[in-house]
Structures are given as structure tokens and as C-alpha cells.
C-alpha positions as a Markdown table, in Angstrom:
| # | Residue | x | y | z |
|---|---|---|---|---|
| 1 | Unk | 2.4 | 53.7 | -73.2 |
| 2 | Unk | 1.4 | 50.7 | -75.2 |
| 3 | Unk | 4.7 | 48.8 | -73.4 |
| 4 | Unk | 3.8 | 49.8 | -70.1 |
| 5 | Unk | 0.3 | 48.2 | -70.4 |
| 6 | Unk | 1.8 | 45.1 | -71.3 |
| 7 | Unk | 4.2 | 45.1 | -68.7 |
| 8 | Unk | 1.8 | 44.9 | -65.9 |
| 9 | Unk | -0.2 | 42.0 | -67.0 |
| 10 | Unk | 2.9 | 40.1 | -67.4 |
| 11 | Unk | 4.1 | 41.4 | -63.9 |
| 12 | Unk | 0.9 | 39.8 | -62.4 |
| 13 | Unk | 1.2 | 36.6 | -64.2 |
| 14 | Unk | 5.0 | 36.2 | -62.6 |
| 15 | Unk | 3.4 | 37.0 | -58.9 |
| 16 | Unk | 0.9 | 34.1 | -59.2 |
| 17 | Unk | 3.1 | 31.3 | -58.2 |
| 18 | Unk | 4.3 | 33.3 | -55.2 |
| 19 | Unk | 0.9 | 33.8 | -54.2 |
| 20 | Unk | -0.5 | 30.9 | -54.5 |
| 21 | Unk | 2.7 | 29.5 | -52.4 |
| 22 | Unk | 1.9 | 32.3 | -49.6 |
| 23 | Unk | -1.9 | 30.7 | -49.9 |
| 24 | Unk | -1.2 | 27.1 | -49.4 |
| 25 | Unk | 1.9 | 28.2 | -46.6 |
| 26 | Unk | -1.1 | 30.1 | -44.7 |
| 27 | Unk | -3.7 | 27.4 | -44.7 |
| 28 | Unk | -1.2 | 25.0 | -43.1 |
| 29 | Unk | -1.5 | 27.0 | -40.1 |
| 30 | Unk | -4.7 | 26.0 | -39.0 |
| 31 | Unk | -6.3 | 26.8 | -35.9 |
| 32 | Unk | -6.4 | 22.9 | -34.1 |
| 33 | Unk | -9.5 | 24.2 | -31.8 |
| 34 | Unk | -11.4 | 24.4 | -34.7 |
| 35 | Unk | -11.4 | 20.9 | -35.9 |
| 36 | Unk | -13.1 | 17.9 | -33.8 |
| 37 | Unk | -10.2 | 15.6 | -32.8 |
| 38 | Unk | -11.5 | 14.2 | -29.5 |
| 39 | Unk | -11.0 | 10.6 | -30.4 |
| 40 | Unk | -7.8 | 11.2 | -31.8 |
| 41 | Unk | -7.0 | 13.0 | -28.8 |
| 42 | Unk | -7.8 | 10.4 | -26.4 |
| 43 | Unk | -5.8 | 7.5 | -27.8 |
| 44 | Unk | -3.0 | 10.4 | -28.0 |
| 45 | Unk | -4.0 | 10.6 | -23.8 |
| 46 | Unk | -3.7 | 7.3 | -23.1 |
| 47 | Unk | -0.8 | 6.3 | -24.9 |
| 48 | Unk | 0.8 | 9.2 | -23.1 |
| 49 | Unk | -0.3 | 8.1 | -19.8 |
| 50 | Unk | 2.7 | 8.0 | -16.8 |
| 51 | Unk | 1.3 | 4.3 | -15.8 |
| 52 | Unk | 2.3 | 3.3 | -19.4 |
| 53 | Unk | 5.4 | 4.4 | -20.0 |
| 54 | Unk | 8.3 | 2.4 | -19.7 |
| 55 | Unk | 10.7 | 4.9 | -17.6 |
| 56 | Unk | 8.2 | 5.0 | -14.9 |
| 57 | Unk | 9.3 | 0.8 | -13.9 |
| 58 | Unk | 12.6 | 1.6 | -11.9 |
| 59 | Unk | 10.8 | 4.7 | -10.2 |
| 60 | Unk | 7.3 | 3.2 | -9.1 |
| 61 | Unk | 8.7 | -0.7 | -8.3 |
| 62 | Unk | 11.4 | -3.6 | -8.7 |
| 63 | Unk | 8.5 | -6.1 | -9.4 |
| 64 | Unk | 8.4 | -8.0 | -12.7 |
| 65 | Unk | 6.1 | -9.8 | -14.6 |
| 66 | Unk | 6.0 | -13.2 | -14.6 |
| 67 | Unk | 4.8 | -14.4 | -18.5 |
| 68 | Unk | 3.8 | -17.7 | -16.8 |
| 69 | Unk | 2.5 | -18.3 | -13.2 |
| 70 | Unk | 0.7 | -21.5 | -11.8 |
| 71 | Unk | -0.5 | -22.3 | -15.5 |
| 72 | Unk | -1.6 | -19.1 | -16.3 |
| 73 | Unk | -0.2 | -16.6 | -18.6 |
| 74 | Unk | 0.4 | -13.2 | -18.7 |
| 75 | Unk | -2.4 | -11.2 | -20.6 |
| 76 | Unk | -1.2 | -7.6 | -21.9 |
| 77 | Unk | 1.2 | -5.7 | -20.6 |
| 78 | Unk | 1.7 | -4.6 | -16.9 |
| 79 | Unk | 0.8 | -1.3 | -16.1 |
| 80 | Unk | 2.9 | 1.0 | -13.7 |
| 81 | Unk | 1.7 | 3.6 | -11.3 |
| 82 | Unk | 3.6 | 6.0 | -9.3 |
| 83 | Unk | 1.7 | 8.4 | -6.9 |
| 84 | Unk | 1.0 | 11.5 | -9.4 |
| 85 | Unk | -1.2 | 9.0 | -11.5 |
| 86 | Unk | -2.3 | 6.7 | -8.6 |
| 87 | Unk | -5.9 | 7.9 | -8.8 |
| 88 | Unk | -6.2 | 6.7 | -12.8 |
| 89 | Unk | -6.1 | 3.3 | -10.8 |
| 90 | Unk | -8.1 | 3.8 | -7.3 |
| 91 | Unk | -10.2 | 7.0 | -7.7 |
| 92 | Unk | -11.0 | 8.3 | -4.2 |
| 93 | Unk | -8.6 | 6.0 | -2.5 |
| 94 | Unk | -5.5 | 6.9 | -3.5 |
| 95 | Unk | -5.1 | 9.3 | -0.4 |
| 96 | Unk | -5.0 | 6.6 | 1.9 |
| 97 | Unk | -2.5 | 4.6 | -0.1 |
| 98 | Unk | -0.2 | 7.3 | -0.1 |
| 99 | Unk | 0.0 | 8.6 | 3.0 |
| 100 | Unk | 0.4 | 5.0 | 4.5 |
| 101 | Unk | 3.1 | 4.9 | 3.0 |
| 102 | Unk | 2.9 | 4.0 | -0.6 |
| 103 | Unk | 5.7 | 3.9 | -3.3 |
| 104 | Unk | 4.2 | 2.2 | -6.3 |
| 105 | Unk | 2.0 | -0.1 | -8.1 |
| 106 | Unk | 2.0 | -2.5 | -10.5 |
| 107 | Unk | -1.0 | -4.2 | -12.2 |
| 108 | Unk | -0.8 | -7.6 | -14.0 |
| 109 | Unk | -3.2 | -9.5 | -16.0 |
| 110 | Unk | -3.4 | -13.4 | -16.7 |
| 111 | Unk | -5.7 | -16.1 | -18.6 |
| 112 | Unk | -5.5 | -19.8 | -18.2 |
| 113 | Unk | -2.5 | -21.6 | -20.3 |
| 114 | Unk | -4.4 | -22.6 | -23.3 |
| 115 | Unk | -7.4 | -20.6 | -22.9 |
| 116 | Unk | -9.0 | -18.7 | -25.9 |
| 117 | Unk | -10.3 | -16.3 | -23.4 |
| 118 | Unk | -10.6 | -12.7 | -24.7 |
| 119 | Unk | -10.4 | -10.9 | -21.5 |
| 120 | Unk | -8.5 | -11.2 | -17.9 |
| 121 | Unk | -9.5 | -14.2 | -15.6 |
| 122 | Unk | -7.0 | -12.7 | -12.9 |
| 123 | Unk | -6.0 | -9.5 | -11.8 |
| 124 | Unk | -3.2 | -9.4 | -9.4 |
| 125 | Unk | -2.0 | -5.6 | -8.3 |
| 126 | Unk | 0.9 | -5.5 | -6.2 |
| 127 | Unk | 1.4 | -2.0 | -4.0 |
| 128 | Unk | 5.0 | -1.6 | -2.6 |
| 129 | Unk | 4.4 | -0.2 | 0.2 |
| 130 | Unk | 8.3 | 0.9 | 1.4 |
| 131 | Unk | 8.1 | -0.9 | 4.5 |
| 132 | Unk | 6.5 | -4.5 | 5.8 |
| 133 | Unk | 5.1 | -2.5 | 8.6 |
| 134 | Unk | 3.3 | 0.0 | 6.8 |
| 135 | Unk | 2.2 | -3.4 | 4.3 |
| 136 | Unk | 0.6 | -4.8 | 7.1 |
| 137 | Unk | -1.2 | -2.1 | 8.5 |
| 138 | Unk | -2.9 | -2.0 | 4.5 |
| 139 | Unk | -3.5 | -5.2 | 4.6 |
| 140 | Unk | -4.7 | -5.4 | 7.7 |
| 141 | Unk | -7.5 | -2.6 | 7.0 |
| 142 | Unk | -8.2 | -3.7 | 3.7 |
| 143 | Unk | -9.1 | -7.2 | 5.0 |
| 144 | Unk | -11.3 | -6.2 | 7.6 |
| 145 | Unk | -11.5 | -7.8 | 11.2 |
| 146 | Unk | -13.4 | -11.1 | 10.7 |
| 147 | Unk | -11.6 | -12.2 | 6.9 |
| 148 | Unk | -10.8 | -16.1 | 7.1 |
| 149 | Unk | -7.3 | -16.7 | 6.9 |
| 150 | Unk | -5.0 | -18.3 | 4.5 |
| 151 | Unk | -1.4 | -19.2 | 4.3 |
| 152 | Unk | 0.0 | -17.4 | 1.3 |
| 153 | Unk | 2.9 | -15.1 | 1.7 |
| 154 | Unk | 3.7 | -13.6 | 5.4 |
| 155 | Unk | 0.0 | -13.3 | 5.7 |
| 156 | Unk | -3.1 | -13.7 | 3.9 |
| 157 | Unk | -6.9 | -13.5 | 3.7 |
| 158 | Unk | -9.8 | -13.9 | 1.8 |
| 159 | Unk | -12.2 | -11.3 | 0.6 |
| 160 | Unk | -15.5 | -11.1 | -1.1 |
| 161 | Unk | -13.8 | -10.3 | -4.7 |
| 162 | Unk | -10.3 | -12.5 | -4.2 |
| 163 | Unk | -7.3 | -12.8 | -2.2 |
| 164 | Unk | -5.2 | -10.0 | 0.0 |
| 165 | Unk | -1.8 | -11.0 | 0.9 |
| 166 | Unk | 1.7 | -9.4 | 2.3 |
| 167 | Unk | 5.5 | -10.5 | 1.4 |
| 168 | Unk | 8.0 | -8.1 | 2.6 |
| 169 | Unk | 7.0 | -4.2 | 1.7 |
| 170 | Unk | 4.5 | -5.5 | -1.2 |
| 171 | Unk | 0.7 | -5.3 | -0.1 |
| 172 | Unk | -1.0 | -7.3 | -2.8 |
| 173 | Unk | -4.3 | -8.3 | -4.3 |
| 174 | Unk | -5.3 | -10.8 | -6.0 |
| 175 | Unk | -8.7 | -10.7 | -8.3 |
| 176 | Unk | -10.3 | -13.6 | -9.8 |
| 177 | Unk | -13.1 | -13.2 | -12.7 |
| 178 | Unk | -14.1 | -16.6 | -12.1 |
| 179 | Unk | -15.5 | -18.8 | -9.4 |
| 180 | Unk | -13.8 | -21.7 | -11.2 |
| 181 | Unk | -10.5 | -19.9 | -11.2 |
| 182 | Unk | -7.9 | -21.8 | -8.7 |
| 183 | Unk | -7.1 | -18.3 | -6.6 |
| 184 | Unk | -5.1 | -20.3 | -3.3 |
| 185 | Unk | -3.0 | -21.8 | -6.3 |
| 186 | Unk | -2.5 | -18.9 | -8.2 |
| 187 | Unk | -1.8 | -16.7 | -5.2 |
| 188 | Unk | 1.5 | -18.8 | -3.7 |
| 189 | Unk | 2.5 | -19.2 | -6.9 |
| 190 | Unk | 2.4 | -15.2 | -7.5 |
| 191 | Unk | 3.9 | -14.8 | -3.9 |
| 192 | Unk | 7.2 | -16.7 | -5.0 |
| 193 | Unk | 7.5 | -14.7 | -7.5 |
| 194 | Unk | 7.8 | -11.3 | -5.0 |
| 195 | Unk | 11.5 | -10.5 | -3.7 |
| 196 | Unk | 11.9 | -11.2 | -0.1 |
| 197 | Unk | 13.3 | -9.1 | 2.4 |
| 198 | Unk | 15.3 | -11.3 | 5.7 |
| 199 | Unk | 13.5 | -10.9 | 8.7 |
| 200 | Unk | 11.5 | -8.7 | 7.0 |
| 201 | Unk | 8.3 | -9.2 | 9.6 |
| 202 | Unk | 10.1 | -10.7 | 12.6 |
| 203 | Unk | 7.6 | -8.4 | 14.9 |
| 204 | Unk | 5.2 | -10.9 | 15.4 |
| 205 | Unk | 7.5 | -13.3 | 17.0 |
| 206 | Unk | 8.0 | -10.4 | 19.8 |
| 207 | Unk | 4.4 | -10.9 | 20.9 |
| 208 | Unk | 3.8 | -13.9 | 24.0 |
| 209 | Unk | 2.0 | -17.1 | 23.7 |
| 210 | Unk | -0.8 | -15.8 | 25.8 |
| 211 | Unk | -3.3 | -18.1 | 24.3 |
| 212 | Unk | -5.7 | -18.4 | 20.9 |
| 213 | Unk | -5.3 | -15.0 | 18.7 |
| 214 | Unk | -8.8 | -13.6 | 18.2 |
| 215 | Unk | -7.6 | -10.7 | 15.4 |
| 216 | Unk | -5.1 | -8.3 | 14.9 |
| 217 | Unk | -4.9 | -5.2 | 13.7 |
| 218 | Unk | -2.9 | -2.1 | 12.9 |
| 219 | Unk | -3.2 | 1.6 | 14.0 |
| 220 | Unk | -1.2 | 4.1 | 12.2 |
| 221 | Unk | -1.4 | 6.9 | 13.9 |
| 222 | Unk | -3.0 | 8.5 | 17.6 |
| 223 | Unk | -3.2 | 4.3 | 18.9 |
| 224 | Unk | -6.2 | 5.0 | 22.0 |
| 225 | Unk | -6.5 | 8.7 | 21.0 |
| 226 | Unk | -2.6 | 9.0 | 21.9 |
| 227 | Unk | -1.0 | 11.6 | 18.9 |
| 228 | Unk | 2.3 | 10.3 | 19.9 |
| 229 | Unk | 1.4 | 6.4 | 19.5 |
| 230 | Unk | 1.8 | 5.2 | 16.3 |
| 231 | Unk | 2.2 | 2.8 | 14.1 |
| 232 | Unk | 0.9 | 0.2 | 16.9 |
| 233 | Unk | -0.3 | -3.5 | 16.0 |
| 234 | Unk | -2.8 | -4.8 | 18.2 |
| 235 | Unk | -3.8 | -8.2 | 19.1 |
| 236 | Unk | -6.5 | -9.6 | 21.0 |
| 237 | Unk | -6.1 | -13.0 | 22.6 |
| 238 | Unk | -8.2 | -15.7 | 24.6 |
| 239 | Unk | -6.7 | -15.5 | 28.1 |
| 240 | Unk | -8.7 | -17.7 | 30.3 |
| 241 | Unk | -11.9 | -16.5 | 30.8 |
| 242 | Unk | -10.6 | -12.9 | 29.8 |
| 243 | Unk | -10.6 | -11.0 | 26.7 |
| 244 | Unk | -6.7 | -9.3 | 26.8 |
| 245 | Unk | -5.4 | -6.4 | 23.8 |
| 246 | Unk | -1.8 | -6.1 | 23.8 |
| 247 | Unk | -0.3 | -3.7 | 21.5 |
| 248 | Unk | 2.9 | -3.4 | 20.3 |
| 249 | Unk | 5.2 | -1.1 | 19.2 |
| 250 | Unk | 9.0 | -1.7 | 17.5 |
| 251 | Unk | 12.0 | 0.8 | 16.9 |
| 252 | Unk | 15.8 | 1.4 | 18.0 |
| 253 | Unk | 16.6 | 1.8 | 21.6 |
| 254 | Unk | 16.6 | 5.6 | 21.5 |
| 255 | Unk | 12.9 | 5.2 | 19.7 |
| 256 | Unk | 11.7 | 3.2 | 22.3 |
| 257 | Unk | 13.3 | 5.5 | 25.8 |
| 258 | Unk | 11.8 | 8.3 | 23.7 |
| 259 | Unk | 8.1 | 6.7 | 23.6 |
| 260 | Unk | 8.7 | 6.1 | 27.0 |
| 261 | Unk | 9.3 | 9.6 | 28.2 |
| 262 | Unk | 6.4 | 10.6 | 26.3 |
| 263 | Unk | 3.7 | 8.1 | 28.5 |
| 264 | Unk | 5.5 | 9.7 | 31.4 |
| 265 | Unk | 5.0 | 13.0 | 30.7 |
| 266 | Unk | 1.2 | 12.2 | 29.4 |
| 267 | Unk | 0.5 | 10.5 | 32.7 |
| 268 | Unk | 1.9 | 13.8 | 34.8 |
| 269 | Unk | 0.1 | 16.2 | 33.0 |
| 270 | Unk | -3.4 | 14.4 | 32.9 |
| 271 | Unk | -2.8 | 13.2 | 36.7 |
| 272 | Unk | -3.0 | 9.4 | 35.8 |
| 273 | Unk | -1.6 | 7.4 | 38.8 |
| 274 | Unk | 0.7 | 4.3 | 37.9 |
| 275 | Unk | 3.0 | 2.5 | 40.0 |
| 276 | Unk | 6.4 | 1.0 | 39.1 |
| 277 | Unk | 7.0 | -2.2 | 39.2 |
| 278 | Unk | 10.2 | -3.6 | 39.5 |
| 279 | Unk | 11.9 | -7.4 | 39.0 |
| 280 | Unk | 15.3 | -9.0 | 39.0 |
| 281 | Unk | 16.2 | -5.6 | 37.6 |
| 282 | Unk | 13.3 | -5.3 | 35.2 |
| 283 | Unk | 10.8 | -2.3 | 34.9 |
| 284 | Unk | 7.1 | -2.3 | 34.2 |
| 285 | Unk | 4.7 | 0.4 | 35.0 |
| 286 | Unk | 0.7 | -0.2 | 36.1 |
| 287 | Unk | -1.3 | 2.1 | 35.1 |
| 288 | Unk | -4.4 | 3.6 | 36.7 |
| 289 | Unk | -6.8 | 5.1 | 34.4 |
| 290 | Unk | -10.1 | 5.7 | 35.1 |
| 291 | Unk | -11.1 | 5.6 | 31.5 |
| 292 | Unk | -8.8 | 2.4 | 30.5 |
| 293 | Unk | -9.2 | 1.0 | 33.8 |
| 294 | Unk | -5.6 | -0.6 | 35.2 |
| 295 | Unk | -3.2 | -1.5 | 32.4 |
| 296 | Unk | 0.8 | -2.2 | 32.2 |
| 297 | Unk | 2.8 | -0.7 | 30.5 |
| 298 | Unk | 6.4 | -2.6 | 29.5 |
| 299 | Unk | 9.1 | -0.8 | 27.9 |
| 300 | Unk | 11.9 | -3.1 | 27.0 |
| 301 | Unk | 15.3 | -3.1 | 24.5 |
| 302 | Unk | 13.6 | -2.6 | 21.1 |
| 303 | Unk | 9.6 | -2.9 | 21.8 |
| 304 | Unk | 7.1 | -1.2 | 24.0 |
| 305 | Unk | 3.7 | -3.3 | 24.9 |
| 306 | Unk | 0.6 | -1.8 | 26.5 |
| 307 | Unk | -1.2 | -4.4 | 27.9 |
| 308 | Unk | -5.2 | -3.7 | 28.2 |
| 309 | Unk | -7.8 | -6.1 | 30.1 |
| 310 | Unk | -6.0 | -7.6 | 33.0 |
| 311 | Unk | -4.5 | -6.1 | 36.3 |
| 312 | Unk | -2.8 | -9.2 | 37.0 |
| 313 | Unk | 0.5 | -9.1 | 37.7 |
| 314 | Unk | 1.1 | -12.1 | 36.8 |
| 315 | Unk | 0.7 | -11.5 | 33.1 |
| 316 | Unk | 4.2 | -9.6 | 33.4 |
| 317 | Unk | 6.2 | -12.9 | 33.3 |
| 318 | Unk | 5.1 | -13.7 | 29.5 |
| 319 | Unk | 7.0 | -10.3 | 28.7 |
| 320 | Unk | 9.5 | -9.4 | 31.2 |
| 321 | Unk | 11.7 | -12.8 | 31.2 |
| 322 | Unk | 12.6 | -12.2 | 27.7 |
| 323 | Unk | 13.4 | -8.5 | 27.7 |
């Protein structure tokens, strides 16, 4: 009896170490909602953030950026945004970015070459936009009507905050934090820095010499309440005493006899009256709407104009001679 008592006690002193091992084992599985973390957790967010992250560049855009541009230098690193973390970068507009058209953004910073400067003087933000046309219709909306031009990239204007410009597919923005900053400068220097795309926004030169451009604009989609017009530019010109809107419309042949056969069939079923007009082997149609009032309509090769203001006919011979 005497040897079992002592056996127990000794028994119990061998299982400490294992228990004290199944203690400190346990307590290592903690329960993580338990403990306050939350600024710990957001560096761990933002580090983790898509716009940051290196193997986002070749999916949201082929732009680089420049370490120097027109004296200034880059200031941090740019930041990438595809269109699952657009918003993080335009909260609430990100809907119209993406459906006209939007492919990715990237977001540079610079300071003045020399400059002790502990935050950004310029912002520049560059959208690819996938296509030129679908650039300038952003540009064009962003910008507003009556923005003063400027001769930076295909096309430019000034804003309230900056500078909006276009080069190929790239819709881009340019943000100075400083009156003093030279923006015009900056922004051509920034523009040669864009890839270019050949004949990448030729469409203007398909438009006549009618006489001093008022503004121009671009309508995605339903052009005069039309769901089959779209992607129209429209420009308003100084013709005589007349104000005259011709709008515009680009695409292959097949595009184009299509969009025709559409306007034809729109005119039957409504009842709109339009005659055909016919020379040297060249078609135009004049329209008689009694909302619109008269209008032409000229359906060449590659382009279809609609032609609003004017029932001269005239006006045909700026469009017809080169179709």
C-alpha cells in the first residue's frame, strides 16, 4: 500500500510537463475577434489593395511612369486601377467610366525638380479608355460645352481644377496644387510621354469646312432620342447667318448600309416624309420632320452625317463631292 501511494504523486509530477505543453499549445489558438487589431488591419487593407499591387500593371494599362517630366519628378509610386477597384479612386463615378468604355487607370504624382516639397504639386491620372472615340466622348463630357481650348495632345481644355486632354485611347487629367505650377508645360510634356496610335482620331478630318466651329460634342448612345444612334459627335458651326449641327457617325461599310436601313425603316413606321435626292450618282435623303423641321440625311462609304438647321440644298456639295 505504502508503494502505491508513492507511485501516484510521482505519476503526477511526470504529467506536468505534458500539461503545461497542452496549456501553452491551447492558448496559441486564440480567438482573433477578441483582440482590437483595427489599425493593424487597415495597413494590412491597404497594402493589399488591387490598385497597389504590381500584377495588376499589364491588366489595367501599358502606361509608364515617367521619373522626370518637364522638370518635375515623380513623387511615390504610381497607383493602378482596374474596374473591380475603380470606385477606391472615383466614388460614385466610376459607373460612367466603365460603361463608356473604360479599361484602366493610372495615377501619377510629381513635385518640382529640386523641391523640398512634402506633398504632390501635380496629379496627372490617365484613363485608357480602349478606343479614341469612346476617349473623346469622356473628354468631351468632362470638359463641358464652353471650356477654353488648348493645344496639348489630340485635344485639350481647361478646367476649373487643371487640364483635360486626349492622345489616342487615353483620356487624361491633369491636376495642379498650385496656381504657380506651369500646367500647359507640364501637360505636353506628359502627352509625349503617352503611346500613340496612327490615325488614331482621323474622324474629325471627315467633317466640312462649313465655317467657325462653335463646340462639339459627343453622344453615346440614343443621339436625338434615336436607340439605334450612337456613338455620334456633333458639331455646331457658324454658317452664314445660320446656326447648323452636323453629326457624325463612323464605321465599316456594312455598319454604315446597316444604320441606314435603320432611318429607313424609322421614317416608314413613324410616317416621316423625305425625299431622295440624287447627284452624279450620289444619294442624299431630305427629311421632313415636323419635330426636327427639314434635315438631310447623307450616308456615304464609311460615315453617315445628319445635317440639322438648313434646308438648303446647297449645303450637300460640302459632303457629297468627297463621298
Amino acid at each position: 500500500m505504502k508503494s502505491d501511494r508513492l507511485r501516484y504523486p510521482i505519476l503526477l509530477i511526470g504529467l506536468l510537463p505534458c500539461i503545461a505543453a497542452v496549456i501553452y499549445f491551447s492558448g496559441q489558438r486564440y480567438d482573433a475577434s477578441l483582440i482590437d487589431f483595427k489599425k493593424e488591419a487597415g495597413q494590412q487593407t491597404r497594402e493589399a489593395s488591387p490598385a497597389a499591387s504590381p500584377l495588376s500593371v499589364e491588366k489595367t494599362t501599358n502606361v509608364l511612369a515617367s521619373q522626370e517630366i518637364a522638370g518635375f519628378l515623380l513623387f511615390g509610386q504610381a497607383r493602378r486601377y482596374t474596374k473591380e477597384n475603380l470606385y477606391e479612386h472615383v466614388d460614385g463615378h466610376a459607373e460612367y467610366f466603365i460603361s463608356a468604355g473604360f479599361a484602366g487607370l493610372t495615377v501619377t504624382e510629381y513635385i518640382a525638380s529640386g523641391s523640398s516639397a512634402k506633398q504632390a504639386e501635380i496629379q496627372a491620372e490617365v484613363f485608357d479608355m480602349g478606343k479614341s472615340m469612346q476617349a473623346f466622348g469622356v473628354l468631351a463630357d468632362e470638359s463641358g460645352e464652353n471650356a477654353a481650348p488648348v493645344s496639348v495632345g489630340a485635344m485639350g481644355f481647361k478646367t476649373s481644377g487643371g487640364l483635360n486632354f486626349m492622345r489616342g485611347r487615353y483620356y487624361v487629367k491633369i491636376t495642379a496644387f498650385s496656381p504657380k505650377t506651369p500646367l500647359l508645360k507640364f501637360a505636353k510634356g506628359f502627352a509625349d510621354t503617352l503611346p500613340s496610335e496612327k490615325g488614331s482620331f482621323e474622324v474629325f478630318s471627315k467633317f466640312p469646312n462649313l465655317g467657325k466651329v462653335e463646340h462639339t460634342r459627343f453622344v453615346k448612345e440614343s443621339y436625338h432620342g434615336l436607340d439605334f444612334l450612337r456613338n455620334v459627335i456633333e458639331r455646331q458651326y457658324a454658317y452664314g447667318d445660320t446656326k447648323i449641327k452636323v453629326a457624325l457617325v463612323t464605321g465599316s461599310s456594312q455598319e454604315m448600309k446597316s444604320l441606314l436601313t435603320s432611318f429607313l425603316d424609322y421614317f416608314k413606321k413613324y410616317a416621316i416624309s423625305f425625299e431622295k435626292i440624287e447627284k452624279s450618282g450620289k444619294v442624299a435623303y431630305k427629311v421632313m420632320d415636323k419635330y426636327e423641321g427639314n434635315w438631310f440625311l447623307i450616308p456615304t462609304h464609311e460615315a453617315t452625317f445628319s445635317v440639322f438647321g438648313t434646308d438648303d440644298e446647297g449645303i450637300l456639295q460640302y459632303f457629297l463631292k468627297n463621298k
